[in-house]
C-alpha positions as CSV (number, residue, x, y, z in Angstrom):
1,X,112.7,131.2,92.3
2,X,111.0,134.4,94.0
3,X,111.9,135.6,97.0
4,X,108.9,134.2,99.3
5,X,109.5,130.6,97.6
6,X,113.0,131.2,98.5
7,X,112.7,131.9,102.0
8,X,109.8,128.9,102.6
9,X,111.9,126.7,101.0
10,X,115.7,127.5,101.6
11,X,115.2,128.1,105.3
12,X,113.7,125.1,106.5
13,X,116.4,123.2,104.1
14,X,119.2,124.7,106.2
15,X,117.5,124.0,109.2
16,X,117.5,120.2,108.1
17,X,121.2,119.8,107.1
18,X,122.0,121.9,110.6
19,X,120.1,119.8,112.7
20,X,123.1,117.1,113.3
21,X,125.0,119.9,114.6
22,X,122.3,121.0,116.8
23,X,121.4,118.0,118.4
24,X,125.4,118.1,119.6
25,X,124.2,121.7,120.9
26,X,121.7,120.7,123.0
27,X,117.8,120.7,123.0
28,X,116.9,124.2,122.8
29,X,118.2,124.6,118.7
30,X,116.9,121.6,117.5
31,X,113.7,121.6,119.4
32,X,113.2,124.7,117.8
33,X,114.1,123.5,114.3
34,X,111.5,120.8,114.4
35,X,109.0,123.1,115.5
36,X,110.4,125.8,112.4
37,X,110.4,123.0,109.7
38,X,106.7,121.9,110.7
39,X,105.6,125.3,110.6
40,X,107.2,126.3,106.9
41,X,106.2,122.6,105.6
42,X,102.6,122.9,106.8
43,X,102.7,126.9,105.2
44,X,103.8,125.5,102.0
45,X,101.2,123.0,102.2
46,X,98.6,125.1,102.1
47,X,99.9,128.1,100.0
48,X,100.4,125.5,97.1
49,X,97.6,123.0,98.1
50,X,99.7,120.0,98.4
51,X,97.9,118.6,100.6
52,X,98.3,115.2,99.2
53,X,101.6,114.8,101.6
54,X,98.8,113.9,104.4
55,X,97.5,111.2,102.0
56,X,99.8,107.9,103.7
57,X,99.5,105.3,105.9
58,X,102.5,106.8,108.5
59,X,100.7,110.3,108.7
60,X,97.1,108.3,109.3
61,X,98.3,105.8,112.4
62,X,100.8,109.0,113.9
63,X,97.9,111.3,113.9
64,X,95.5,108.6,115.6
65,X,98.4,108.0,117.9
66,X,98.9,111.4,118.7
67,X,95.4,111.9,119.3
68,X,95.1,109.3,121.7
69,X,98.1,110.5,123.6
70,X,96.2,113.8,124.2
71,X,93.2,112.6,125.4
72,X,94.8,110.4,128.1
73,X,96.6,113.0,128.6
74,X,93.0,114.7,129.5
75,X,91.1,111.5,131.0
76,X,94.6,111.3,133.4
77,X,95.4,114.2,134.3
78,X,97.8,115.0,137.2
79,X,99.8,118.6,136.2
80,X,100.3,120.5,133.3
81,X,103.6,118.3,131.7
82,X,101.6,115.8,130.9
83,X,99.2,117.8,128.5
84,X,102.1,119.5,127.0
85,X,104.0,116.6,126.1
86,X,101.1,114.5,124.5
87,X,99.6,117.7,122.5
88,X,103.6,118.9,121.6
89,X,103.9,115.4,120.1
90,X,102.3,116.1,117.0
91,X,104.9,118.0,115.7
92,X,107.3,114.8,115.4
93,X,105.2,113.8,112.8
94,X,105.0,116.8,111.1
95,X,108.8,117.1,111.5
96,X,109.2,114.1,109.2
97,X,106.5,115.4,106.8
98,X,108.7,118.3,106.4
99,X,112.1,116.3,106.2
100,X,110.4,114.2,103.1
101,X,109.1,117.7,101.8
102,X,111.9,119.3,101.8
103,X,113.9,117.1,100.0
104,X,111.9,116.8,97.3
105,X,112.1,120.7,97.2
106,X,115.7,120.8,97.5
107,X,117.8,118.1,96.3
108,X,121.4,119.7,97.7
109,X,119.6,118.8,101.4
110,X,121.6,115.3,101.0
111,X,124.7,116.9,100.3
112,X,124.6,119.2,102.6
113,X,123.9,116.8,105.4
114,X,126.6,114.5,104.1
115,X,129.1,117.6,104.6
116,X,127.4,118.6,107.9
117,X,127.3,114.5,109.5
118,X,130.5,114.5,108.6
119,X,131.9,117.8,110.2
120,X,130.5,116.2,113.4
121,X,131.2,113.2,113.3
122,X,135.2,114.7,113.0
123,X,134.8,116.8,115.7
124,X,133.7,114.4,118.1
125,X,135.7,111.3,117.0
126,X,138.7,114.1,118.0
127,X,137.7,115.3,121.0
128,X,136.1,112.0,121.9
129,X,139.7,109.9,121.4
130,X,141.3,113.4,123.3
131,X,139.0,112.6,126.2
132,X,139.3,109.3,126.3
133,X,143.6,109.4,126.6
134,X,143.5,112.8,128.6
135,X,141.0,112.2,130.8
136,X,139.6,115.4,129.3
137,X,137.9,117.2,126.6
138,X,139.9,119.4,124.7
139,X,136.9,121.6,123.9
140,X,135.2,121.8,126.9
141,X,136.2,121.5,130.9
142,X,134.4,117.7,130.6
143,X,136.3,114.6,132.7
144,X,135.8,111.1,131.9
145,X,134.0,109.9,134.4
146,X,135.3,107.1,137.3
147,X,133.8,104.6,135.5
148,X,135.4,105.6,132.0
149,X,132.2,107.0,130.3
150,X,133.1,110.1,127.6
151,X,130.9,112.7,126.8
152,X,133.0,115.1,124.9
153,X,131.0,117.6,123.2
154,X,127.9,117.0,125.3
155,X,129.3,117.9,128.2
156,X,127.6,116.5,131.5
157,X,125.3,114.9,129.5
158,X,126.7,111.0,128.9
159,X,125.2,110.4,125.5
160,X,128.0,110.6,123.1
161,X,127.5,107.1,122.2
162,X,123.5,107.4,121.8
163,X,124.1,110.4,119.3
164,X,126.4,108.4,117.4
165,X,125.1,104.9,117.2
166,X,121.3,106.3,116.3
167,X,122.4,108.9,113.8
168,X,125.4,106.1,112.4
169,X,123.0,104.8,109.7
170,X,121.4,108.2,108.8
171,X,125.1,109.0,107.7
172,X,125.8,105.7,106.1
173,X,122.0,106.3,104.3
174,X,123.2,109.1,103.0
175,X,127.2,108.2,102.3
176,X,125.9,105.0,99.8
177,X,123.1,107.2,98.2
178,X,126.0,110.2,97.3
179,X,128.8,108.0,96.7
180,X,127.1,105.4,95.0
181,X,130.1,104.6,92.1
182,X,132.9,106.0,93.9
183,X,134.1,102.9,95.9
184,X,137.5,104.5,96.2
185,X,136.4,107.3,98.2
186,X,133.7,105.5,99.8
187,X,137.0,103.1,101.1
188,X,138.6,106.5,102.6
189,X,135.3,107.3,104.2
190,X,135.7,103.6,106.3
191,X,138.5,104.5,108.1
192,X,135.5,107.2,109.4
193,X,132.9,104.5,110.0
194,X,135.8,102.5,111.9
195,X,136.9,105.0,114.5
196,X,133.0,105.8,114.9
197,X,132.0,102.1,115.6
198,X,135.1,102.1,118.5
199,X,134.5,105.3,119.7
200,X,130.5,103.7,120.4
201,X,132.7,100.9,122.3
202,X,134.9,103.5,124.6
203,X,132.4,105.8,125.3
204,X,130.8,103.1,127.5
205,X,127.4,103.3,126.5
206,X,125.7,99.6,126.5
207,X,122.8,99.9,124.8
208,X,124.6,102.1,122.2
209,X,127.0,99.7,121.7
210,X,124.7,96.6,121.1
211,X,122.5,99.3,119.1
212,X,124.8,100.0,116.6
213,X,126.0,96.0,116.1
214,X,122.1,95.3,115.6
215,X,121.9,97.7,113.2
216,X,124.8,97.0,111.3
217,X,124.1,93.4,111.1
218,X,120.8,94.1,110.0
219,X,122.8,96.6,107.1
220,X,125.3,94.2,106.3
221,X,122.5,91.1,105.7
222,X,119.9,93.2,103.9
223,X,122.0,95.9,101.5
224,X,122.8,95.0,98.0
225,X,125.8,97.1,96.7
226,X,128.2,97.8,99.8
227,X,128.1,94.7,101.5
228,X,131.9,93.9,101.4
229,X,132.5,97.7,102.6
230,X,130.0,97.2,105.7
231,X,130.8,93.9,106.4
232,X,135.1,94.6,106.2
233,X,134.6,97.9,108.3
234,X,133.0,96.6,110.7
235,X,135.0,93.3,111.2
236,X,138.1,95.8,111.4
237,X,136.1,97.7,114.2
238,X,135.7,94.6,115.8
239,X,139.4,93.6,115.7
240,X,140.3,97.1,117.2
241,X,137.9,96.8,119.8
242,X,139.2,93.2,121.4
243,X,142.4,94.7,121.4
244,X,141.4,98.3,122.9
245,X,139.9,96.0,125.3
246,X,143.2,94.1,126.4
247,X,144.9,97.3,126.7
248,X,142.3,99.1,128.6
249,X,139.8,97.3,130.7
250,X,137.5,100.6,131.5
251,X,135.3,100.4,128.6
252,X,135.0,96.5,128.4
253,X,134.3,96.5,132.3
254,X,131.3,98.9,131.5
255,X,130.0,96.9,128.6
256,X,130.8,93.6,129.6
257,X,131.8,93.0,132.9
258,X,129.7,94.9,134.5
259,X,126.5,93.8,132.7
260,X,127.2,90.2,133.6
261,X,127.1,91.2,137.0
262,X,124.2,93.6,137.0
263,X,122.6,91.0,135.2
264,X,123.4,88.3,137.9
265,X,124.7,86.0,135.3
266,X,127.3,84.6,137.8
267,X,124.8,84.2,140.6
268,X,121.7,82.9,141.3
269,X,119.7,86.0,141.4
270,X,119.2,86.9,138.2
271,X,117.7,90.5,137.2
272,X,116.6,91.9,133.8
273,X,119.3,94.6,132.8
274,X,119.9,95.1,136.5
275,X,118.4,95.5,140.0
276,X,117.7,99.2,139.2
277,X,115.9,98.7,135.7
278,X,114.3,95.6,137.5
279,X,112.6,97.9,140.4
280,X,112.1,100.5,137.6
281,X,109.8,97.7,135.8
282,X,108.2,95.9,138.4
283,X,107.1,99.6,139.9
284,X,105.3,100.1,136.3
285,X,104.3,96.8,136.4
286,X,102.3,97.4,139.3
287,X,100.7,100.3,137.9
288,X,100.0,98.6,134.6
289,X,98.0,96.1,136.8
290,X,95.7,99.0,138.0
291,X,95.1,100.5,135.0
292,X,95.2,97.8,132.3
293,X,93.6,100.3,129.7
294,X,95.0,103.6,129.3
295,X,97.6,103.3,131.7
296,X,98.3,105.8,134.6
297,X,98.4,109.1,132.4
298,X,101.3,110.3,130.0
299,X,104.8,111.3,131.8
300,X,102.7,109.8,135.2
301,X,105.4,107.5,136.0
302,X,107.8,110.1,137.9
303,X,104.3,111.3,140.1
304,X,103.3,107.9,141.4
305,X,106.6,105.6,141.4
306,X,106.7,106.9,145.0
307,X,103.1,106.2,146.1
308,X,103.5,103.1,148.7
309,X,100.9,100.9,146.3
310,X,103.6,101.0,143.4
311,X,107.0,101.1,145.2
312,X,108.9,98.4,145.1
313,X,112.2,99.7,147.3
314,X,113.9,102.4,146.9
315,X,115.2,102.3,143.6
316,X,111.6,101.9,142.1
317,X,111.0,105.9,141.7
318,X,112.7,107.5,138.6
319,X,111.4,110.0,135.5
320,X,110.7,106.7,133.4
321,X,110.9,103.4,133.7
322,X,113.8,103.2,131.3
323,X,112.5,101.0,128.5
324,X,109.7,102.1,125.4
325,X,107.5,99.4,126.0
326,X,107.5,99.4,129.7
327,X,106.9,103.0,130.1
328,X,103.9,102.5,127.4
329,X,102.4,100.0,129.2
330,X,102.3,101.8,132.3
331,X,101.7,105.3,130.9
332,X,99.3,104.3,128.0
333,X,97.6,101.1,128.8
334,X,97.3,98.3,126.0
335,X,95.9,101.1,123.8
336,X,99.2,102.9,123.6
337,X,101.1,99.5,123.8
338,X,99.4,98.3,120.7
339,X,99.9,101.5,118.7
340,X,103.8,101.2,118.8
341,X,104.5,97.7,119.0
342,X,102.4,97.0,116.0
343,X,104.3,99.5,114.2
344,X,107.7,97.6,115.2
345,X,105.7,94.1,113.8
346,X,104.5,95.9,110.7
347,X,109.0,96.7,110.1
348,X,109.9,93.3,111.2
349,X,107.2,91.8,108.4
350,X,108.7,94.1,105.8
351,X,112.2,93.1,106.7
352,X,111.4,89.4,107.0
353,X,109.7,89.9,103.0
354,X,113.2,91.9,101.7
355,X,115.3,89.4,103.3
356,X,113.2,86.1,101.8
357,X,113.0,88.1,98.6
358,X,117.0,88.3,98.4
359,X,117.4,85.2,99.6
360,X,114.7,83.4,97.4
361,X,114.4,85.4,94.4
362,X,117.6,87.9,94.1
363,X,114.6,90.8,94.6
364,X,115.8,93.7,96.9
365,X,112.1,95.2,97.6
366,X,114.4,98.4,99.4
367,X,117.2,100.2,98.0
368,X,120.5,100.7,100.6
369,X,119.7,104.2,101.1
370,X,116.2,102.5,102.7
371,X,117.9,99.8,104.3
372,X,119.8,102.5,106.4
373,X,117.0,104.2,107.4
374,X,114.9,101.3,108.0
375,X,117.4,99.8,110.7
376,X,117.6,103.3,112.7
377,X,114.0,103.1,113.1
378,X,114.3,99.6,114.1
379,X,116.9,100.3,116.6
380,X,114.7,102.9,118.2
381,X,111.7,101.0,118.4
382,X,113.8,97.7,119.7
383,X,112.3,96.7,122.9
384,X,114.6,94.2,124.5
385,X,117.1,97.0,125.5
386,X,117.0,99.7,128.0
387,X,116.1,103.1,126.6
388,X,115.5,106.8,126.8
389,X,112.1,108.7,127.9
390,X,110.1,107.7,124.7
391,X,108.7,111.4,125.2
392,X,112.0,112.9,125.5
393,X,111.8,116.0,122.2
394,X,115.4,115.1,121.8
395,X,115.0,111.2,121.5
396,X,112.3,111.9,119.5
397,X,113.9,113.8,116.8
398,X,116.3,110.9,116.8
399,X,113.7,108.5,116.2
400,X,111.5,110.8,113.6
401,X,114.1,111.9,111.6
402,X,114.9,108.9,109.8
403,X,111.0,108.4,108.9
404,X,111.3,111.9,107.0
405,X,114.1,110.4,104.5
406,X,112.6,107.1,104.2
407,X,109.1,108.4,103.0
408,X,111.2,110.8,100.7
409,X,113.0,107.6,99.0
410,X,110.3,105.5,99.0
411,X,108.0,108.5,97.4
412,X,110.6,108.8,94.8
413,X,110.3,105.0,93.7
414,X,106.1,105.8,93.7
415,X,106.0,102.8,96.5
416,X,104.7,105.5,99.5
417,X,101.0,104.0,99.9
């Protein structure tokens, strides 16, 4: 390989199997990794003339998407963040061009992020058990919070349990496709997967927690070779957890207690998630109702939750309204509605024809390896949960990075249409 190949290649490679370890970092490295592997994917692209990698179905409905994005961006414009965001989005979708590039260029990619997931994963299942019986990280000056939360390696930022619940099946994905006749180590590698799924429970994080059970559920009904493995490990996790919780109420208080009464499940006023998420949604509601179309303008939410016609008290005014689908109907109108929530139908249909296909004909229409992948996109386009700033660069990586390998796979099999 010459020298040029090398470094188009090679670089962007690293940057792939790195980019666990910088989303622990922060945004600023793997920001800038997306933005590296777009640019060396789209270079090689057109210095070999492959351009046949923008011949799909994903790369199609993303662009349209994208381009819609940017011109409400222009139709509703308020400042300068809002045209950023919608024209910087487009390098999400080249991101996981350059993932499924990539590892077709570079097979050692999967090993590489099996050793680099796993590294990580170490490290914060240490300092994260640490934390959560010392009250403090043993890497950085981080307290567990009054309520119990731990953050460990992400400092003051509380989303231990998001990185580990979204990026969980990635690492399975990739753990099943490696180890594939090695049971015996992939039985070692459960005691891993175990003190992952608990650590999700402690860290306090509810939607992380009922994340990762939706997706393994959705693993342990659809996979075809390691369904003992999943389904064992994870009743063991639950074992652990009912009696973590009897021992320590902090973490089953946050999850369970605490929702419950949020929720007003004990009372007679009920809310949806709680009377903060509730404010959050009726306040886009209410600008949803003005704007029925294209919404009140990309990343808009945070400049009019205030104005007295969408306020609902004071709680109503945040950044987001907390959940994909609300913040798309508010921000985008119908238009951007029916982009994303026909892409979450189109992976409930496919699902629905794998699971029928096992269940009527013993036909697995997607290997494990996919199966993995599909339920991490699945979990990040679930709407009945509260969620991150769809438009967040670092919640997006979460939620384009599994595309990259699943386009990859499916490419391999000649299935990618």
């Amino acid at each position: 390989m010459k020298l040029q190949e090398r470094i188009l290649i090679n670089f962007p490679s690293y940057l792939i199997a790195l980019l666990p370890l910088f989303l622990i970092s922060g945004p600023f490295l793997s920001d800038l990794s997306v933005l590296l592997i777009g640019i060396f994917f789209l270079i090689n692209v057109v210095l070999n003339k492959e351009y046949h990698f923008f011949k799909n179905k994903f790369i199609i409905i993303f662009s349209i998407f994208s381009l819609y994005l940017f011109i409400n961006s222009l139709i509703k414009y308020y400042d300068i963040h809002s045209i950023r965001s919608s024209l910087g989005y487009l390098r999400f979708g080249i991101f996981s061009l350059g993932v499924f590039y990539f590892l077709g260029k570079r097979k050692e990619i999967i090993n590489w992020l099996f050793i680099i997931f796993t590294i990580c994963y170490l490290l914060l299942i240490f300092d994260g058990y640490y934390q959560y019986f010392y009250k403090v990280s043993f890497f950085l000056e981080v307290k567990t919070t009054p309520s119990g939360r731990i953050s460990s390696l992400f400092g003051s930022e509380l989303i231990m349990g998001s990185y580990l619940s979204r990026l969980f099946p990635i690492f399975l994905g990739i753990t099943f496709y490696l180890y594939k006749d090695k049971k015996t180590f992939l039985l070692l590698l459960c005691v891993i997967f175990v003190l992952i799924e608990v650590l999700i429970f402690l860290s306090g994080e509810r939607a992380s927690f009922f994340f990762n059970a939706l997706a393994t559920i959705y693993i342990i009904i659809m996979i075809k070779d390691f369904k003992k493995i999943r389904l064992y490990s994870f009743l063991i996790s639950l074992i652990i957890i009912f009696f973590a919780s009897s021992y320590d109420n902090a973490a089953k208080n946050r999850i369970i207690n605490e929702t419950i009464s949020q929720m007003g499940l004990h009372t007679d006023t009920k809310h949806i998630f709680s009377a903060v998420h509730e404010s959050h949604y009726l306040s886009a509601y209410k600008m949803f109702l003005d704007n029925k179309v294209l919404g009140i303008g990309v990343r808009n939410f945070r400049n009019f939750c205030n104005d007295e016609k969408y306020k609902v008290n004071e709680r109503s005014c945040t950044t987001h309204p907390h959940n994909t689908y609300v913040q798309l109907l508010s921000e985008t109108g119908l238009i951007g509605l029916i982009f994303v929530i026909s892409i979450f139908i189109y992976f409930i249909i496919i699902s629905l024809k794998h699971f029928l296909g096992v269940v009527y004909k013993k036909k697995y229409y997607f290997n494990d390896f996919e199966i993995c992948m599909l339920s991490a996109i699945l979990i990040s386009l679930w709407p009945f949960v509260p969620t991150g700033n769809f438009l967040n660069n670092w919640v997006s990586i979460v939620y384009y990075f599994p595309v990259g390998f699943l386009l990859w796979s499916l490419n391999k099999r000649n299935i990618l249409t």
